[in-house]
C-alpha positions, 0 to 999 in steps of 0.5 A: 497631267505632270508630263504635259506641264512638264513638256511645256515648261522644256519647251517655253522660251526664255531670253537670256543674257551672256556677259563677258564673252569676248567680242571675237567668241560672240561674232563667231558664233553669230556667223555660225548661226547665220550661216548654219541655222538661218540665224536662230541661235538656240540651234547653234547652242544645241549643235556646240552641246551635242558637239560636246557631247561626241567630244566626250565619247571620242576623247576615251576611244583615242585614248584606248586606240593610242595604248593600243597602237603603242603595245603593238609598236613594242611588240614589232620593236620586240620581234625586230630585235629579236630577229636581229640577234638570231643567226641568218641560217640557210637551208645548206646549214 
């Protein structure tokens, strides 16, 4: 019984209101749901949250991807120094 009260209470609408938003935010955001959700903006919030959320995800990997790209940089730039300090020899040497 407490998980039927409960999902009903999730699923309840309420009206809310936003204050100081700036106009320019408020009309993109308007224009999304319009053009993206056929004007119901509870969509449009949980498409900005679940964007959010992937954000969340993905900003740790660039991180990870960037410490990774630089260490192998180091490396090539170590290989290519040490090639250059070593004498060119050919198979007649």
């Amino acid at each position: 019984m407490e998980d039927f009260v409960q999902d009903i209470r999730e699923r309840r609408t309420t009206n809310f209101s936003v204050t100081k938003i700036p106009v320019w935010a408020l009309k993109k955001f308007k224009k999304l749901c319009k053009e993206e959700f056929g004007d119901i903006y509870y969509l449009g919030i949980i498409q900005l949250m679940k964007t959010k959320e992937t954000y969340e995800e993905i900003i740790p990997l660039f991180t990870t991807l960037q410490k990774t790209t630089e260490n192998l940089q180091r490396q090539i730039d170590d290989l290519k120094k040490e090639k250059e300090s070593k004498e060119i020899k050919t198979f007649g040497e």
